[in-house]
Short mmCIF file of the C-alpha atoms (twelve columns), coordinates in Angstrom:
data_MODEL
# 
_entry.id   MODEL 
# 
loop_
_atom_site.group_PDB 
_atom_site.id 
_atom_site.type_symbol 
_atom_site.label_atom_id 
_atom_site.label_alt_id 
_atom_site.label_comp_id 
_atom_site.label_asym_id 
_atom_site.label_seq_id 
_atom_site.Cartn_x 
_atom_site.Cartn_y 
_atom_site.Cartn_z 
_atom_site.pdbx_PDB_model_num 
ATOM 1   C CA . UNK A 1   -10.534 1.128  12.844  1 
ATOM 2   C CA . UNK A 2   -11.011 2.041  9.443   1 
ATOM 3   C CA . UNK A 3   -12.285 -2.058 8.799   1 
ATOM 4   C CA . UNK A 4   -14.155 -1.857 11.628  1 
ATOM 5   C CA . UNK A 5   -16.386 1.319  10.053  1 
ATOM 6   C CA . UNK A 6   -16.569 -0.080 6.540   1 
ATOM 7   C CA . UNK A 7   -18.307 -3.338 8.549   1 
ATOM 8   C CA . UNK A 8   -20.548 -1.120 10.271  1 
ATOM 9   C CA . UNK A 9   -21.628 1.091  6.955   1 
ATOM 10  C CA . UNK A 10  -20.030 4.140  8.411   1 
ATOM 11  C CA . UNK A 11  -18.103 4.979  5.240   1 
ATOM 12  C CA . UNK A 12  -21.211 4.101  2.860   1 
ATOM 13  C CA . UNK A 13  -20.562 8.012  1.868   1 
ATOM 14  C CA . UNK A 14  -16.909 7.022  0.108   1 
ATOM 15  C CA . UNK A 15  -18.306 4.688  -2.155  1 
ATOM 16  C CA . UNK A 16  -19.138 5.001  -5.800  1 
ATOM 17  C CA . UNK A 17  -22.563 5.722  -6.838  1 
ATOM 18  C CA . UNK A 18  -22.656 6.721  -10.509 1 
ATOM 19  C CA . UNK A 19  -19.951 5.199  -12.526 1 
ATOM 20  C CA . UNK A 20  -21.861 6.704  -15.383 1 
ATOM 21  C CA . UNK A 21  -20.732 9.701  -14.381 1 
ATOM 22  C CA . UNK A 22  -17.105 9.600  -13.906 1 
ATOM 23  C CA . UNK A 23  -14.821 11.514 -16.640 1 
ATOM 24  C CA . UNK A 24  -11.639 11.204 -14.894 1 
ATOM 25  C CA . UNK A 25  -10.213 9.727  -11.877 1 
ATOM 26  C CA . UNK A 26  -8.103  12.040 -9.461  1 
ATOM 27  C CA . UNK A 27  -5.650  10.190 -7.128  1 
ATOM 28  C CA . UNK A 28  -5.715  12.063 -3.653  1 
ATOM 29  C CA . UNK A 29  -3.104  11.270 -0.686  1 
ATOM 30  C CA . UNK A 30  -1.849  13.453 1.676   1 
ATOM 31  C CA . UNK A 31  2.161   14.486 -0.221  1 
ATOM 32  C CA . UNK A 32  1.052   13.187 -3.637  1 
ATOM 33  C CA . UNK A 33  4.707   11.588 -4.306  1 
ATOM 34  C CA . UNK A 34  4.063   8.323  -3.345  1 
ATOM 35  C CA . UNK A 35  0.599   6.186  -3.555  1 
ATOM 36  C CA . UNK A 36  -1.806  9.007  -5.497  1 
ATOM 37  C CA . UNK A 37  1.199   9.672  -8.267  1 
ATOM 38  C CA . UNK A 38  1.996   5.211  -8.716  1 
ATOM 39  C CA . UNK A 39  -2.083  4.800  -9.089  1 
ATOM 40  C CA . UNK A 40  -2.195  8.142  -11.690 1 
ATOM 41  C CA . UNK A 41  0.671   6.084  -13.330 1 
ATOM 42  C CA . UNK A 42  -1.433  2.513  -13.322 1 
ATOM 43  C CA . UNK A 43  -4.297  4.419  -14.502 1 
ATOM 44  C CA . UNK A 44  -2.497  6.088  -17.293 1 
ATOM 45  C CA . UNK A 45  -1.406  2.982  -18.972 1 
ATOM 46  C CA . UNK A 46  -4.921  1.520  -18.667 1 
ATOM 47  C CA . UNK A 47  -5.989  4.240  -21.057 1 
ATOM 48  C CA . UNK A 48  -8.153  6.584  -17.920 1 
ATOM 49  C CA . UNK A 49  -8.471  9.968  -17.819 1 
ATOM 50  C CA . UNK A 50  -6.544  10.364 -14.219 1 
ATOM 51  C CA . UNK A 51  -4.699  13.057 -12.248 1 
ATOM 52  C CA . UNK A 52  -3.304  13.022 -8.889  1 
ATOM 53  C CA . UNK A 53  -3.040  15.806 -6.201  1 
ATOM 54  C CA . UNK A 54  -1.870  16.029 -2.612  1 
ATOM 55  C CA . UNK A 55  -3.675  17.649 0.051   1 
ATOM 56  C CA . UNK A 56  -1.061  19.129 1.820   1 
ATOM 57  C CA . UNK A 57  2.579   18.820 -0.032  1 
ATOM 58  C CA . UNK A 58  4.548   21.299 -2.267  1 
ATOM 59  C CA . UNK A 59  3.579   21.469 -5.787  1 
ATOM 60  C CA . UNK A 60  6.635   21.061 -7.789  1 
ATOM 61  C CA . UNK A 61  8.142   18.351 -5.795  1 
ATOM 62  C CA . UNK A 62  9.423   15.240 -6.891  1 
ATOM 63  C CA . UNK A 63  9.016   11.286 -6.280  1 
ATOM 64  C CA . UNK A 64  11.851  10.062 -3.909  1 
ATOM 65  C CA . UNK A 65  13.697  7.911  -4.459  1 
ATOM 66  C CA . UNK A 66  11.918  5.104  -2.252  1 
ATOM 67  C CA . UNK A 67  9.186   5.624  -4.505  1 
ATOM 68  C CA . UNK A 68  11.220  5.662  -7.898  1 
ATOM 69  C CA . UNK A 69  12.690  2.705  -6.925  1 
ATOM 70  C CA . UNK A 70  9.360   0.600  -5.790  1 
ATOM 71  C CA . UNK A 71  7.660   2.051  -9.160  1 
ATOM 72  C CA . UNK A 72  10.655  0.851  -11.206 1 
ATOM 73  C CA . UNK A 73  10.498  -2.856 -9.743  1 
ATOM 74  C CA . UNK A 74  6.799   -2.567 -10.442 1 
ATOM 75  C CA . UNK A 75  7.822   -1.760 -13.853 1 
ATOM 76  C CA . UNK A 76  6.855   1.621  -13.641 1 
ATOM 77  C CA . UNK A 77  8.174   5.408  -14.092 1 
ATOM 78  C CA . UNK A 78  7.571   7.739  -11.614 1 
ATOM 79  C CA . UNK A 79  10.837  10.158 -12.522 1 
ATOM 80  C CA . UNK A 80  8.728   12.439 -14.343 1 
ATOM 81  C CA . UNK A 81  6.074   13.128 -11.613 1 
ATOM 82  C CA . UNK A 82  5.929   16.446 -9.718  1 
ATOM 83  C CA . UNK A 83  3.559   16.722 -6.695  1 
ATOM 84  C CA . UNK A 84  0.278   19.016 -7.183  1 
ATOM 85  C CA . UNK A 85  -1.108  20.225 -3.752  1 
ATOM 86  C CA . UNK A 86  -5.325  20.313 -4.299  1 
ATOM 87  C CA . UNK A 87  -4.945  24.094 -4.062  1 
ATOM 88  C CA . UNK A 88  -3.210  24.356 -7.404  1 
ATOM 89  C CA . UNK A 89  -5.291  21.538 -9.015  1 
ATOM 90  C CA . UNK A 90  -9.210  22.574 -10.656 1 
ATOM 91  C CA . UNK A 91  -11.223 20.280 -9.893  1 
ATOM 92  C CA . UNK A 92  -13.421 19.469 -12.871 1 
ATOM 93  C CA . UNK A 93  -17.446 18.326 -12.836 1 
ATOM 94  C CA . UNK A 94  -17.266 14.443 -13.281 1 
ATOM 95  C CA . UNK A 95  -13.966 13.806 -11.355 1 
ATOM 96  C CA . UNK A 96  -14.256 10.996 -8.891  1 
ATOM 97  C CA . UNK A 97  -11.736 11.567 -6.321  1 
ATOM 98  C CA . UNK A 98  -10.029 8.698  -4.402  1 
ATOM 99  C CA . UNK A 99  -8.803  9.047  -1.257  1 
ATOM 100 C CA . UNK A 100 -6.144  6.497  0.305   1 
ATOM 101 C CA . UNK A 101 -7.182  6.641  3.574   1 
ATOM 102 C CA . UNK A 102 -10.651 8.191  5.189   1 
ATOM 103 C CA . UNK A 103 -9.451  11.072 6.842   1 
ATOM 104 C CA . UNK A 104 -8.231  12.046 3.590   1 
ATOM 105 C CA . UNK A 105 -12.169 11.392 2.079   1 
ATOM 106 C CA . UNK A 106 -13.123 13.207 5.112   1 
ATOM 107 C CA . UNK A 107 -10.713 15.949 3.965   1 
ATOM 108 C CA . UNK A 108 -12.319 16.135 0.560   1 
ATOM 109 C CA . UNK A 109 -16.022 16.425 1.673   1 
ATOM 110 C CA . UNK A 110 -15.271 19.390 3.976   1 
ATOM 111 C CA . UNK A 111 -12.897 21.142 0.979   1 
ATOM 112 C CA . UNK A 112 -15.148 20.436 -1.405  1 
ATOM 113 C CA . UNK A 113 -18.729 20.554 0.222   1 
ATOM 114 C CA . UNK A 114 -21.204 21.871 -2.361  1 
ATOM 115 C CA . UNK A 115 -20.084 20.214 -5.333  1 
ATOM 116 C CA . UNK A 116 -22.568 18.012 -6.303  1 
ATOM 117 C CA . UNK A 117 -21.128 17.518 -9.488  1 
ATOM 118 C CA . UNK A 118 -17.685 15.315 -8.525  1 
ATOM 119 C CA . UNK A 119 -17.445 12.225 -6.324  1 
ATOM 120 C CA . UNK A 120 -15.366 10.719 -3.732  1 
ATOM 121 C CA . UNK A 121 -14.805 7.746  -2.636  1 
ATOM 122 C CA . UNK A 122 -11.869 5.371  -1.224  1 
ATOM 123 C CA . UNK A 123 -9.639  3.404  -3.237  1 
ATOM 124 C CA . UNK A 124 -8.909  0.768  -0.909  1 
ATOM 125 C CA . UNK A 125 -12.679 -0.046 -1.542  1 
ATOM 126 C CA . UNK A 126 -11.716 -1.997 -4.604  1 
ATOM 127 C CA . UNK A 127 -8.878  -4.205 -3.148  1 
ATOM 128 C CA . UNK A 128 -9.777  -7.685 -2.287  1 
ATOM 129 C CA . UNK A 129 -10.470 -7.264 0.208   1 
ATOM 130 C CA . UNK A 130 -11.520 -4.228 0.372   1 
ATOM 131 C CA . UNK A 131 -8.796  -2.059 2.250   1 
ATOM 132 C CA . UNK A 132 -10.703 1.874  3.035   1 
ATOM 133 C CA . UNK A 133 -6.960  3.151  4.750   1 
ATOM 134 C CA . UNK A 134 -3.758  2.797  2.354   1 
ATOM 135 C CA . UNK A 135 -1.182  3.209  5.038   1 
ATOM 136 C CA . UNK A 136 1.667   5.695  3.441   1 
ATOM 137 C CA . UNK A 137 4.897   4.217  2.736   1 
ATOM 138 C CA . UNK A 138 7.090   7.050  2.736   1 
ATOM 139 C CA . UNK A 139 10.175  6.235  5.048   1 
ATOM 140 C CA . UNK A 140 9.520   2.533  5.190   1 
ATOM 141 C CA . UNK A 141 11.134  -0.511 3.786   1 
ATOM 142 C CA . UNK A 142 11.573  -1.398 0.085   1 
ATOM 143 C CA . UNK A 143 9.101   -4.868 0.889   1 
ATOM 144 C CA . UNK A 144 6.022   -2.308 2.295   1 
ATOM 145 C CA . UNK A 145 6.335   0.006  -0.635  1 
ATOM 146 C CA . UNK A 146 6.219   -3.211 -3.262  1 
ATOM 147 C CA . UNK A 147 3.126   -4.579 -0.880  1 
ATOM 148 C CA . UNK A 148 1.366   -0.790 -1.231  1 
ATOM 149 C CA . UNK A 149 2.100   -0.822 -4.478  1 
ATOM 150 C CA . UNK A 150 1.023   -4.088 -5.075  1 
ATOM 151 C CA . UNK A 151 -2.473  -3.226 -3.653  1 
ATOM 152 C CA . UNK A 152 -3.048  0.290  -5.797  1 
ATOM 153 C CA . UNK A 153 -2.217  -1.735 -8.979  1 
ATOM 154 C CA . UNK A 154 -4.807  -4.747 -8.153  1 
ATOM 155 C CA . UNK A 155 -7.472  -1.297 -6.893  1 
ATOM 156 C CA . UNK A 156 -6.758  0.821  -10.150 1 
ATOM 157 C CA . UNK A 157 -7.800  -2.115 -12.222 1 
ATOM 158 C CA . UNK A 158 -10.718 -3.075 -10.121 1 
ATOM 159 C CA . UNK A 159 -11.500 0.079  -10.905 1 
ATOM 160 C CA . UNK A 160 -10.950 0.251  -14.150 1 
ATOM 161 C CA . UNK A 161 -13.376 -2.399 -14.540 1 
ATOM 162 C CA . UNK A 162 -15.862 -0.681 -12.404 1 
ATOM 163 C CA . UNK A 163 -16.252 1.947  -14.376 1 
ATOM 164 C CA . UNK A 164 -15.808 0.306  -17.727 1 
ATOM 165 C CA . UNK A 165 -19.206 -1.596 -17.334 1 
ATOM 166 C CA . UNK A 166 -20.768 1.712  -16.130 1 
ATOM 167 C CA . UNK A 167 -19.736 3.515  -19.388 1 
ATOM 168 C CA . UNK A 168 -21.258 0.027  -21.452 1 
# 
């Protein structure tokens, strides 16, 4: 479904419009354990200014070990992580937030509505091809979190060149 409304421009909303603008880059899923803290992590090391919050999990709560594990193989650390719920997080003027999947976007406008000084958009939008829902791997195999995984990495640097030629 989600393919089907990025073919028919009905998620033009979640897609950057001022890279010029960005000052960090805030990961958004739904328990902030899995896919939002492995892209803050990607990010990180490309030298962005990132966060990552959930929209509904317990702040305070770690990776599991599904994740540690699939982070690890991907030759990252995810041990140190603890989950921020978007309640505890301040959301900051220039922060483009990216949503894994669109109800999560859709999430964000209605939380956020008013703040014309942040964006959001979908990550997926800068896999190739573009992917607008990130389907959660939490509780599934060890080969679907390396695939999701996989995809954020090849997204966060897409991104990272997105927004590197709208800073030049």
């Amino acid at each position: 479904m989600a393919r089907l409304a990025l073919r028919g421009g009905l998620l033009a909303a979640f897609r950057l419009r001022h890279p010029e603008q960005v000052r960090r880059v805030v990961f958004v899923c739904l328990g902030n354990i899995c896919r939002s803290a492995y892209a803050q992590r990607v990010a990180g090391r490309l030298g962005m200014q990132a966060a990552s919050v959930g929209l509904s999990t317990c702040t305070g709560a770690p990776s599991p070990p599904s994740a540690l594990r699939a982070a690890e193989r991907c030759g990252e650390d995810l041990r140190a992580h603890r989950a921020t719920d978007l309640r505890d997080f301040e959301v900051l003027p220039g922060d483009l937030l990216l949503a894994m999947e669109v109800r999560h976007a859709r999430a964000l406008q209605r939380r956020l509505a008013g703040r014309d000084d942040i964006q959001i958009a979908l990550l997926g939008l800068w896999c190739a091809p573009p992917m607008p829902h990130l389907h959660d791997p939490y509780t599934l195999s060890d080969a679907y979190f390396d695939q999701c995984f996989e995809r954020l990495r090849q997204a966060v640097h897409q991104l990272h060149r997105t927004l590197s030629r709208g800073a030049a």
